[in-house]
N, C-alpha and C positions, 0 to 999 in steps of 0.2 A: 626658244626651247628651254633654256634655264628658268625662267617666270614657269610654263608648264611641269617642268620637273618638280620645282618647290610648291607649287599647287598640290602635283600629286600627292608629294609625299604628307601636303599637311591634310590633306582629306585622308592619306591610309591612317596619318596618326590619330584623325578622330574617329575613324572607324573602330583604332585600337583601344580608344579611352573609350571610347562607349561600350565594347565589350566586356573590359574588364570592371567597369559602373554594371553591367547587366549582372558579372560570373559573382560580383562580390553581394548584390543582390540576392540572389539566387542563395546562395554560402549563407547569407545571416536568416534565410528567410530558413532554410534546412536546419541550422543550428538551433533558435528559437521555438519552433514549433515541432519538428520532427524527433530531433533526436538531443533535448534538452537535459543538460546535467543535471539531475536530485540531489538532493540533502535530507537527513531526519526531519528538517524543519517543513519543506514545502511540499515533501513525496511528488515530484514534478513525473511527469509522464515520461513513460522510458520506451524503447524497443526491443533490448536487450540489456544481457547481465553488464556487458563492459562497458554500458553506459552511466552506472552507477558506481556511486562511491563505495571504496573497502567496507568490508561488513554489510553490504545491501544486496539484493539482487532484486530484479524487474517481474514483478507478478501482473499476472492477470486478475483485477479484480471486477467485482458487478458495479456497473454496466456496461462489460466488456473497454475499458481503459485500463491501461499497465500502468503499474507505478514502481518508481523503486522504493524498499520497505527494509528496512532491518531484520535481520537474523535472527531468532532467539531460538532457546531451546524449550520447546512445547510442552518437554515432558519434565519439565524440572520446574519452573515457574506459569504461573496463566499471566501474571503482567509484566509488561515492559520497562523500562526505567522512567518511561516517560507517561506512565500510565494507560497506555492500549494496550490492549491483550494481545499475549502471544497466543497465537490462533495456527492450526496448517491451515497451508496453500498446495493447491497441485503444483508439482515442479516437476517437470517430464512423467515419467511415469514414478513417479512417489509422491508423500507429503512430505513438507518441510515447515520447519516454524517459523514465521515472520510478524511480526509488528504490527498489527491492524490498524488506518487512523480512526476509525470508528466511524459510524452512517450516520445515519439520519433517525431512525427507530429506536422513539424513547422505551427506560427497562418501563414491563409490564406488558407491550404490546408484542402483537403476532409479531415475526420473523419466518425465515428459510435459511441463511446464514449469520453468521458470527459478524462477517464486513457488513452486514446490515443498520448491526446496534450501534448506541452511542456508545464514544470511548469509553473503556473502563468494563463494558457488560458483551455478557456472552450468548448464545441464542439455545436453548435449553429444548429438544427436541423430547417427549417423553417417550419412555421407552415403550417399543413397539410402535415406531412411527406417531404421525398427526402433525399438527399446528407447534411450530417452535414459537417458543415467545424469550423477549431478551429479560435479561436476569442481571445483577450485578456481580463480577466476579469478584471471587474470592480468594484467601490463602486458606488450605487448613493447617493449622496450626503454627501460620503466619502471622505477619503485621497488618495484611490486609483482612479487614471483619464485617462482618454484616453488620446492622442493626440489632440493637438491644430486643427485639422478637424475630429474629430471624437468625438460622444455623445456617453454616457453611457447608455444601453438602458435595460429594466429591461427582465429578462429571465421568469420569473414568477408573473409580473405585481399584482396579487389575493392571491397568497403564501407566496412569497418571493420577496416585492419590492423595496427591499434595492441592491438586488444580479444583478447582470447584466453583459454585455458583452461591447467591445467598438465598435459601427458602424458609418461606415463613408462612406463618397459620395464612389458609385457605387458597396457598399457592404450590 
């Protein structure tokens, strides 16, 4: 009966090592893919605010992935220190400014939003609706310039008319 009893118990103990081999499992596999910590540097996918580091919070961007993004204020500067544009994002029910890392849509080409373009350019809707196309953003009367034929022209002239975009003959 002693041989039995130490049988048992070493079968409960592998039952217990194999659980906690499964629960630790389970933990890296949640940490890594689900609810991965961000940084400025790799904008890693978020599910929320306080998965993110101070000054960041977790946006929803296209194509429907959250990421977490830096802060900025939208209406004082268009770029970031790191050179993406401070762009709004929906945050509940507002807009707020955050850090774009920039798409894929080189400037010159159709757009729909701002996270579309590449870093640095903004997506230029004309007024009265149509076809946005991305554009390189601007300071006026910043350090950041357009092209020796192209003016900095403001996106929000009554909001925001420091922010702007660079236009040039037959754009």
């Amino acid at each position: 009966m002693a041989t039995r009893g130490f049988s048992d118990t070493v079968a409960a103990m592998g039952r217990a090592v194999s659980f906690v081999r499964l629960y630790s499992l389970i933990a890296f596999f949640s940490l890594t893919t689900l609810g991965a910590k961000c940084n400025d540097v790799d904008r890693s996918r978020c599910l929320a605010d306080r998965e993110c580091p101070t000054g960041q919070g977790c946006f929803a961007l296209p194509p429907g992935s959250q990421r977490c993004l830096l802060y900025c204020d939208a209406y004082a500067s268009i770029l970031c220190q790191d050179g993406t544009v401070c762009g709004f994002v929906p945050a509940d029910d507002a807009q707020v400014g955050a850090c774009l890392p920039g798409g894929t849509i080189a400037v010159g080409n159709n757009c729909s939003t701002t996270a579309e373009c590449v870093k640095g350019a903004v997506c230029v809707v004309p007024t009265g609706g149509g076809q946005g196309e991305c554009r390189t953003a601007c300071e006026i009367g910043g350090t950041v310039v357009c092209l020796a034929n192209e003016t900095c022209v403001a996106l929000d002239p009554v909001n925001a008319p420091t922010r702007g975009y660079c236009h040039g003959p037959g754009v």
